[in-house]
MARVEX-670383 format. One record per residue (C-alpha): x, y, z. Coordinates in steps of 0.25 Angstrom, whole numbers. Example, Ala and Ser with C-alpha at 12.3 -4.5 7.8 and 13.67 -1.06 7.14 Angstrom:
! MARVEX-670383
{{49; -18; 31}}
{{55; -4; 29}}
***
This chain:
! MARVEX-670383
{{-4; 37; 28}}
{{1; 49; 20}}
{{9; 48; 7}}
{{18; 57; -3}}
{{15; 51; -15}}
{{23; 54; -28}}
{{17; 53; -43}}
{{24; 50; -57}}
{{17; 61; -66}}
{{15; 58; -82}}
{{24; 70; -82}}
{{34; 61; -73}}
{{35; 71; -63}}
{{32; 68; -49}}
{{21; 73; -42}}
{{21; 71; -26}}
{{10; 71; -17}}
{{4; 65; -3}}
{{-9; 61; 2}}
{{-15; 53; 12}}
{{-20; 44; 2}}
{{-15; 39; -8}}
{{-23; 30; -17}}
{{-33; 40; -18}}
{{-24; 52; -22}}
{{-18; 44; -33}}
{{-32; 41; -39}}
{{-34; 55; -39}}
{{-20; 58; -46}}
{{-25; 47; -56}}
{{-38; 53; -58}}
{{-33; 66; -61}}
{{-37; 73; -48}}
{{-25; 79; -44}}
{{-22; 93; -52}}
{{-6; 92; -51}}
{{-7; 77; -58}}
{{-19; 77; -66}}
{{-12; 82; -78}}
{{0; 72; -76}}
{{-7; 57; -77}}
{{-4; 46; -76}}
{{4; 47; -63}}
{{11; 36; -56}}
{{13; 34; -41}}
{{29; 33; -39}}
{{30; 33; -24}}
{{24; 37; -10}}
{{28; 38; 2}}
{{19; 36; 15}}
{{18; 44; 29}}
{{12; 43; 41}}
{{9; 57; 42}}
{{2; 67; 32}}
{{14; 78; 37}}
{{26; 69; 33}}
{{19; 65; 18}}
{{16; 81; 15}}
{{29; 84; 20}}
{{36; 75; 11}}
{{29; 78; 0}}
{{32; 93; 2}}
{{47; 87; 3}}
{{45; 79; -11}}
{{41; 92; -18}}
{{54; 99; -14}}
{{68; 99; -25}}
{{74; 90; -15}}
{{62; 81; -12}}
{{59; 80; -29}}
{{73; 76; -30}}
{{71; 64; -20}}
{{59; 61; -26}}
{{66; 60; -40}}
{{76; 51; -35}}
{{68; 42; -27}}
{{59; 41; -40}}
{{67; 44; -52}}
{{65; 31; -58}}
{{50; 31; -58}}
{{51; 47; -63}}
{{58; 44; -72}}
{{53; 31; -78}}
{{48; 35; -92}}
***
C-alpha cells in the first residue's frame, strides 16, 4: 500500500507528501529528519489517502501541489487548518 499523506505544520501550513510506509515516515518527520519539516514542529497528521499502486499515490500528490489541488485540500481540511 502507498499513501499521500498530509501534515499540519506549527506554521499551520500544509505539507503533503507519499511513501510507502507510513508509520516510519512520520517517526522521521517527529524526529526531525526531514529538512522541509524540521524547522516546523510539532506537526499533526490530518489526513491520508491509501493506493494500491505507487503511480497513482505520486500522481496524486503531484495533483495536491497544484493551485487547483491546494484549493481542494483547503476545503476538504479547512477546519483542522484553521483550528487555532
Amino acid at each position: 500500500m502507498h499513501y499521500v499523506y498530509f501534515l499540519r505544520l506549527a506554521n499551520k501550513r500544509v505539507y503533503k507528501g507519499s511513501t510507502g510506509n507510513l508509520k516510519r515516515r512520520m517517526e522521521e518527520h517527529n524526529a526531525g529528519k526531514v529538512e522541509s519539516t524540521r524547522n516546523f514542529r510539532p506537526l499533526t497528521l490530518i489526513g491520508y489517502e491509501g493506493y494500491a499502486l505507487k503511480s497513482d499515490a505520486e500522481r496524486r500528490e503531484k495533483f495536491l501541489k497544484t493551485t487547483e489541488g491546494r484549493r481542494l485540500l483547503r476545503q476538504q481540511y479547512r477546519d483542522i487548518i484553521n483550528e487555532e
